[in-house]
C-alpha positions as CSV (number, residue, x, y, z in Angstrom):
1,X,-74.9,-19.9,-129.0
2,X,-75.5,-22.9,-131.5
3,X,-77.8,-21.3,-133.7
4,X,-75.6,-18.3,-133.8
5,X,-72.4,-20.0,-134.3
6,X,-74.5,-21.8,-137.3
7,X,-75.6,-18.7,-139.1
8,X,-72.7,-17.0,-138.8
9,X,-70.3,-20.4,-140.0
10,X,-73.2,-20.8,-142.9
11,X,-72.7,-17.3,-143.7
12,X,-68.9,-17.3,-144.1
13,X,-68.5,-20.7,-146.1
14,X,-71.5,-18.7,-148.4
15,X,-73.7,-21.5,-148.2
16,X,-77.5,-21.2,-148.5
17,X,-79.6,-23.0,-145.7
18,X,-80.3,-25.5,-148.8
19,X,-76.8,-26.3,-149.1
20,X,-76.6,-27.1,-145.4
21,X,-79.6,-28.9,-145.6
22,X,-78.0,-31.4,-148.8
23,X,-74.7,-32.2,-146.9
24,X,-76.7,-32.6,-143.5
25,X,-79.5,-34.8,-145.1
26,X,-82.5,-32.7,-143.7
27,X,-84.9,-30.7,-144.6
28,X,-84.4,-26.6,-145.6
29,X,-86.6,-26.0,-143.4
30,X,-84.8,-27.8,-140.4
31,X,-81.7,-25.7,-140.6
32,X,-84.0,-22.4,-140.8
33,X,-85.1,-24.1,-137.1
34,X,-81.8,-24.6,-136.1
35,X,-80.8,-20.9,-137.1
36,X,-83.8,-19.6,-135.1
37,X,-83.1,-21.5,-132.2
38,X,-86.2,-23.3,-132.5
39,X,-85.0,-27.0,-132.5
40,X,-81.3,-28.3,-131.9
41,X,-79.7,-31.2,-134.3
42,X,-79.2,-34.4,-133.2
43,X,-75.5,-35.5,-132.4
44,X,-74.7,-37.4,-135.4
45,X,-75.7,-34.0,-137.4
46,X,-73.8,-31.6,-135.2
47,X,-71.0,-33.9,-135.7
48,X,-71.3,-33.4,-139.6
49,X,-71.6,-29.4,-139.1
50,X,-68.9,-29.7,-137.6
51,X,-66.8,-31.2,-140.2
52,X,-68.5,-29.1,-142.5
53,X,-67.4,-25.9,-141.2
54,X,-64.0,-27.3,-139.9
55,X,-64.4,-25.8,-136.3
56,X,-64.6,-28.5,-133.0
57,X,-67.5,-29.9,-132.0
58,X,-67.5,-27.0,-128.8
59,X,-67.1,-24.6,-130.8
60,X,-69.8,-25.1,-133.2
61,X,-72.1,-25.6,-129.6
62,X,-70.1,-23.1,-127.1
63,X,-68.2,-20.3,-129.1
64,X,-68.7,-17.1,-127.8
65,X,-67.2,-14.6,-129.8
66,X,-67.3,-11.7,-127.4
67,X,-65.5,-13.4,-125.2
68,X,-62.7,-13.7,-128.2
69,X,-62.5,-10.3,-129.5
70,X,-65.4,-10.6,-131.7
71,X,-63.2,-13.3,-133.8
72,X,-65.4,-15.6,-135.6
73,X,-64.5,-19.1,-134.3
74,X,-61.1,-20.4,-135.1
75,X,-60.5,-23.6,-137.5
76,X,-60.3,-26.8,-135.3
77,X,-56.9,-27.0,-134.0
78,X,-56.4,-23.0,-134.3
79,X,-56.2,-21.3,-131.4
80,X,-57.1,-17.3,-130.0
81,X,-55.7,-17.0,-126.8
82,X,-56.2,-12.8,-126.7
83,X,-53.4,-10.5,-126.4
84,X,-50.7,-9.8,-123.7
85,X,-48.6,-7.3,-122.8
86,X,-45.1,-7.1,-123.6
87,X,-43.5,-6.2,-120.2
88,X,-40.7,-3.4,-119.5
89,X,-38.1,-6.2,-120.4
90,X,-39.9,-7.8,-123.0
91,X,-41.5,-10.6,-121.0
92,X,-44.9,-11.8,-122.2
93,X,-47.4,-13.9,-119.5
94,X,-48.6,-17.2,-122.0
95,X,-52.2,-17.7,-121.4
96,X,-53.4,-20.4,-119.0
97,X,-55.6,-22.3,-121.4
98,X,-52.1,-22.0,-124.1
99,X,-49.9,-24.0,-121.3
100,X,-52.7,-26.5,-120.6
101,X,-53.1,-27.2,-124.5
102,X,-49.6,-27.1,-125.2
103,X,-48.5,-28.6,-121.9
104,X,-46.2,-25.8,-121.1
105,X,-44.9,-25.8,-117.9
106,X,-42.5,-23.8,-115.4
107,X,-39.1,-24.3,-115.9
108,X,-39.7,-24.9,-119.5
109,X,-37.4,-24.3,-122.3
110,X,-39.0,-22.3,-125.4
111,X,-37.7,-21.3,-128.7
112,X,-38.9,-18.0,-130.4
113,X,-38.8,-17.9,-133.8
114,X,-38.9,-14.6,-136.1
115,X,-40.1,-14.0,-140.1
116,X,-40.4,-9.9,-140.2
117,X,-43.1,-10.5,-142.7
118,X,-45.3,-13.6,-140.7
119,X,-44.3,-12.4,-137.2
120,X,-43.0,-14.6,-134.1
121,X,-43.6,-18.3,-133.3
122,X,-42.9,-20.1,-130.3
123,X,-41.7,-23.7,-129.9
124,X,-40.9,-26.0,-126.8
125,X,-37.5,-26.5,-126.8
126,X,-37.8,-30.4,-127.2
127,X,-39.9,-29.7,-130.5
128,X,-37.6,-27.9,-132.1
129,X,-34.2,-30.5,-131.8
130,X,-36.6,-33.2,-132.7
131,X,-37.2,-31.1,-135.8
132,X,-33.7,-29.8,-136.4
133,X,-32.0,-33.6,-135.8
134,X,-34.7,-34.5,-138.5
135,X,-33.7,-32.1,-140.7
136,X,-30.1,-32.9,-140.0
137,X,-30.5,-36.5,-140.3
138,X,-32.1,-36.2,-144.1
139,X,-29.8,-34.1,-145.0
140,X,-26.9,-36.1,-143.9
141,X,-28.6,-39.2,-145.9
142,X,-29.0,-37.4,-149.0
143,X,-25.2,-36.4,-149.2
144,X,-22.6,-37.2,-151.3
């Protein structure tokens, strides 16, 4: 998985094994190792892929991308949770890993927002005052 997740992260940032090698502080040859499978990087240099490539530490060890769709791994913080089915009454099942990360819970209140170019977004309830009261609040302050 590492050594895939590497090669393919390399690949897409177009970087050579040399340029890995340079922000990394090892040898060429060490990152052709890593590639292969050979030999695995320490911690501290996994870390610094990691940043590199701007994916979580997991993924750059654990992605799997058949088990996403064939997706290339997501940007840390950027999530693919695979598709669900709009039901007869438009009801939509949220993934299980999507409630634990964003703590959504039965009973919850949600807010679905639309841009017919960009799609739908959804938003706890609680989120979405906060913001709006913001929003309100500055704009109150900045009137006449």
């Amino acid at each position: 998985m590492f050594h895939d997740n590497l090669l393919t992260l390399r690949r897409m940032y177009h970087m050579t094994q040399e340029d890995i090698a340079e922000k990394v502080g090892v040898s060429r040859q060490a990152v052709a190792k890593w590639e292969t499978g050979d030999t695995v990087p320490d911690l501290d240099k996994c870390k610094i892929l990691a940043e590199l490539f701007e994916v979580s530490l997991d993924d750059l060890a654990n992605y799997e991308s058949e088990e996403s769709m064939g997706m290339a791994i997501p940007p840390k913080g950027k999530h693919l949770f695979g598709m669900v089915t709009v039901g007869e009454k438009g009801q939509i099942v949220i993934p299980a890993k999507a409630r634990k990360i964003f703590e959504i819970s039965p009973g919850d209140q949600l807010v679905i927002l639309g841009d017919e170019r960009q799609g739908l977004a959804i938003m706890k309830s609680e989120s979405f005052l906060a913001f709006a009261d913001a929003v309100r609040k500055g704009y109150a302050a900045n009137s006449p």
